[in-house]
N, C-alpha and C positions, 0 to 999 in steps of 0.2 A: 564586435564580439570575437574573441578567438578562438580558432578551433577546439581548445581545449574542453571546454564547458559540452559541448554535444561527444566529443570524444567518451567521457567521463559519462556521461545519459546513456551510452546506450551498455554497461556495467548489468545494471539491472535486467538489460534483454538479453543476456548472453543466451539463455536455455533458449531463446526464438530461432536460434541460428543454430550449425553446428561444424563450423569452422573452416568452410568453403566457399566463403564467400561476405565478405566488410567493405565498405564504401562510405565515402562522405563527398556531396558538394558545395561546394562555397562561393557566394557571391559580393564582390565587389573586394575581393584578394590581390589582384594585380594593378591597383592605382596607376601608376607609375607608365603601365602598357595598355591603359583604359581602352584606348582609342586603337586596339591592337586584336585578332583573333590569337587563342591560346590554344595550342593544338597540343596537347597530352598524347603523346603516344607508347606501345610495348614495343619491343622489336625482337627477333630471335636471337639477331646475331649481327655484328659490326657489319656485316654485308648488307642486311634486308636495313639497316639506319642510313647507309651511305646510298643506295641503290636510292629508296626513298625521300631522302635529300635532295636528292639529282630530277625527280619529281616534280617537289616542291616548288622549286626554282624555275621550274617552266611557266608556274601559276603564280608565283607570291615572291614578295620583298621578304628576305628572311631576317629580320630587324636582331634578333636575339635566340639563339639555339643551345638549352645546356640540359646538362644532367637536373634530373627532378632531385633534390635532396632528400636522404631516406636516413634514418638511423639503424642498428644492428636491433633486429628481435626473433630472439632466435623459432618461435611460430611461425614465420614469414620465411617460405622457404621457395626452391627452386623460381625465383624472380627471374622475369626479365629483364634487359634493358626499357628504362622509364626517361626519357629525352621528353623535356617542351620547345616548341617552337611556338614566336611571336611571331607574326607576320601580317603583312597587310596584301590585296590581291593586287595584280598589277593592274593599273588602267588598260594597258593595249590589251590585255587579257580581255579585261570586259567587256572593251569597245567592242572587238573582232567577235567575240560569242553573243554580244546583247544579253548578258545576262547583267542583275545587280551582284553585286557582293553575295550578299545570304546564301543568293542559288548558288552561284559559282561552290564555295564552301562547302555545302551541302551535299552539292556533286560531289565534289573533289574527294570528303570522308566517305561518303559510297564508292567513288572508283578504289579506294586502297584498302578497305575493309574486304571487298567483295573481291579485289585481283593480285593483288601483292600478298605473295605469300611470308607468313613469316611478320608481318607488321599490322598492327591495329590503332586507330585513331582511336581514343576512349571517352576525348573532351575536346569542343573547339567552338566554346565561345569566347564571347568578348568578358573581360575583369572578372573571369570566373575560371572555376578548375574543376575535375572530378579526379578521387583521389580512391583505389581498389585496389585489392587483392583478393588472394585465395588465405582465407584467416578471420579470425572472429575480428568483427568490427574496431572494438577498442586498441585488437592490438594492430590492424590497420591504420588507426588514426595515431600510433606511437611511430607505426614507422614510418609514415610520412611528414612525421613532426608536425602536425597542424597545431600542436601551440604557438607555432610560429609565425600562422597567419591569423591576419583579421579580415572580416567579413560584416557583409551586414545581415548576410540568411546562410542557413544553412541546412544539410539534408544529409541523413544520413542510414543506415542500411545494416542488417544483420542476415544473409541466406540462409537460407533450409535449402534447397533442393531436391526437390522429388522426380522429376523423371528428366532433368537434362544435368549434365556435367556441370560439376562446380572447377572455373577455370578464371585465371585473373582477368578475360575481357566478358566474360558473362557474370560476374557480379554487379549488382547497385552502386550507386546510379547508371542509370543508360541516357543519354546526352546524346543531341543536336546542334550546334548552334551553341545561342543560349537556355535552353530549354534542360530538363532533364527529368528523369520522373525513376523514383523510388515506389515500390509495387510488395503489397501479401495478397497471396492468393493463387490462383490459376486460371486463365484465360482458355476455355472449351471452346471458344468460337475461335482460338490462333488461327486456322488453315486458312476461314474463310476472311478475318484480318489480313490473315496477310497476303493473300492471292489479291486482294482487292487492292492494297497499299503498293503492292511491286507494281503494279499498274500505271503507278504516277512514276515510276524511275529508284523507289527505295528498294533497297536490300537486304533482309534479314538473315544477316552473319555471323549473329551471333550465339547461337545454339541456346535461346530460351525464350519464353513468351514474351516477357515483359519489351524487349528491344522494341514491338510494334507500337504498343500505347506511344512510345516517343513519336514516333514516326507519326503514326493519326494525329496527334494532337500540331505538332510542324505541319501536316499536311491543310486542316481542318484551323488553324489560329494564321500562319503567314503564309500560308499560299491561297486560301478560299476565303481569308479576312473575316471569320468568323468569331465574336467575341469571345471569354472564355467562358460566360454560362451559356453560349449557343453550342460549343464544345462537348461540353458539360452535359448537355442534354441531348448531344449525339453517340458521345461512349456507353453514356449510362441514360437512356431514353426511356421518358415513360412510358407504360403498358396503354395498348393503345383502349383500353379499356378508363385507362386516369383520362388521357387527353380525351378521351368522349364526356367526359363527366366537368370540364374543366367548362367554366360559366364566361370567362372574358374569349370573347370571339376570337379578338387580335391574337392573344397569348396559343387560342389552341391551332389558327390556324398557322403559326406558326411552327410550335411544334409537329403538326403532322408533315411540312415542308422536310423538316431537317428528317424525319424518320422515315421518308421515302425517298429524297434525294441522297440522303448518305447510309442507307440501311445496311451495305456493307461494313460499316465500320461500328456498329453496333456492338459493342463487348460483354461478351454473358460469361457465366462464369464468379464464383465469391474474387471480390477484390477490392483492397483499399489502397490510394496512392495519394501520393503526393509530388506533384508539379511544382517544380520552379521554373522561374523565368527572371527576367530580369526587370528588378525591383517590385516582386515580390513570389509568392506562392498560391498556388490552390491544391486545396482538399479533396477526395471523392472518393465516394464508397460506391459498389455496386449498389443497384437499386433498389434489391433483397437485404442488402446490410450483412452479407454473411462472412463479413470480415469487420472485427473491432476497429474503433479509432475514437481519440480523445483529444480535446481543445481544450487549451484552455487560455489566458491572460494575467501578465503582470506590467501593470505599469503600462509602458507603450511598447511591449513586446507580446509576441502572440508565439504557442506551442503547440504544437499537434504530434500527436504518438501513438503509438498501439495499446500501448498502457500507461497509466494515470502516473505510475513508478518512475519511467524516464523522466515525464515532466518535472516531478518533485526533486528529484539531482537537480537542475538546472533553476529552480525555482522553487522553494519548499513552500515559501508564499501565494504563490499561485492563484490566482480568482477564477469566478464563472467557467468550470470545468466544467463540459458538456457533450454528448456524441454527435457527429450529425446524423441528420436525418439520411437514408440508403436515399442517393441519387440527387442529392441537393447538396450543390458544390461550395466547399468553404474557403473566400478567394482574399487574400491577404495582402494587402499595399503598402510600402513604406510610405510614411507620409511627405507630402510635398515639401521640398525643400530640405528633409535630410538625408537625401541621397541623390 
């Protein structure tokens, strides 16, 4: 699919947003550098690009470095410099630190978010990209030309902002890796998220709540190996009232495990997201449901949105439109073998 069709979806959400803040991610974009990390970055000024270059290169093979292609729209204003880098980590790198790739990576976009001034990593995964501004969604997805690419998922973002700065590294998606997750709502538990999350080595740089959910879910899926409805049931965990009431033993004593070993990362607060990874997504509402969201199916493609409207642009056919349940995670796989 190419970016256009999700570009054009979210027309109908304009009023959700109010023009500080557009984003889209897209999966399986860069074929060609599959086997390659794609590091998106802002930078302030030909200084803080070269300065961070010189970086790089102490950590990584820099296979391919260019200008992100953007078109003229005149909403899209005071940009920065948008540079991707390919790159693969060096071996003597990893040997000498024992770390795999991922960490390394992982590090690497927390050392330069958190200490370089003037430069932000926004995206660095593998056959993926996340693509933001400061501007209503649609006309973000014009000026990054995402008609131009194909994908096989995609994810995409309108801000509102209410109590923190609408700036082009605090808009949707917020990205790890390959991860990345798109959020409505507000996160009342951030402080104790995130005091608990800098714990393990993350850094919350980017002046808004949603940057942690990414974090927990990298923290709680590839560093603790925990599946993604074990995730699922850590962010948005039942009331320990459900899990007393719950009849299969296995099932509850499981959940009270994950609700005392990880109770710091417990997310309260109205919120619906959506998660991607590589090859495929999942859904989640807080537990309370106090954020909308909608599923639905055509054919062998799955939609999910905040309102029924986006879906119908993209598919006016549309089948089994449905909400989920608050806190029962809706988890999406491409099928084996086409991807």
């Amino acid at each position: 699919m190419t970016g256009e069709a999700i570009t054009e979806a979210m027309v109908p959400m304009h009023d959700r947003s109010n023009g500080l803040g557009g984003g889209f991610a897209g999966y399986g974009i860069y074929p060609e550098y599959r086997d390659l990390y794609a590091l998106h970055l802002f930078f302030e000024d030909r200084a803080s690009r070269k300065e961070c270059e010189s970086f790089l290169k102490e950590y990584f093979e820099i296979v391919q470095a260019e200008i992100i292609p953007t078109r003229t729209v005149p909403s899209i204003t005071d940009r920065p410099l948008i540079w991707r880098y390919f790159v693969a980590p060096l071996a003597s790198v990893l040997a000498g630190l024992q770390l795999d790739e991922k960490e390394l990576v992982a590090r690497i976009v927390m050392k330069i978010n958190a200490q370089a001034g003037g430069t932000y990593v926004f995206s660095s995964g593998k056959n993926m990209g996340t693509f933001k501004a400061v501007g209503y969604p649609e006309d973000v997805g014009r000026f990054y030309r995402l008609d131009e690419y194909e994908g096989y998922s995609w994810t995409a973002h309108g801000r509102y902002p209410t109590n923190t700065p609408g700036w082009w590294g605090g808009a949707h998606p917020f990205t790890l890796l390959d991860y990345s997750v798109v959020h409505n709502g507000e996160i009342s538990s951030y402080d104790a998220n995130r005091r608990n999350i800098e714990m393990y080595g993350y850094k919350c740089t980017l002046q808004t709540d949603t940057e942690v959910i990414t974090y927990v879910l990298d923290y709680l899926i590839r560093v603790q190996g925990l599946s993604l409805t074990e995730a699922a049931g850590v962010i948005a965990a039942p009331f320990w009232s459900t899990i007393e009431r719950e009849t299969d033993s296995e099932t509850r004593r499981r959940q009270e495990y994950l609700r005392k070993v990880f109770s710091g990362l417990l997310i309260t607060g109205p919120f619906s997201i959506v998660f991607g990874f590589e090859g495929g997504l999942m859904a989640l509402n807080d537990r309370l449901k106090l954020r909308s969201m909608v599923v639905a199916q055509k054919a062998d493609r799955v939609f999910i949105a905040s309102e029924e409207a986006a879906i119908r642009v993209m598919a006016p056919e549309a089948e089994d439109v449905w909400a989920p349940a608050g806190g029962e995670p809706v988890i999406v796989r491409v099928k084996e073998g086409a991807y």
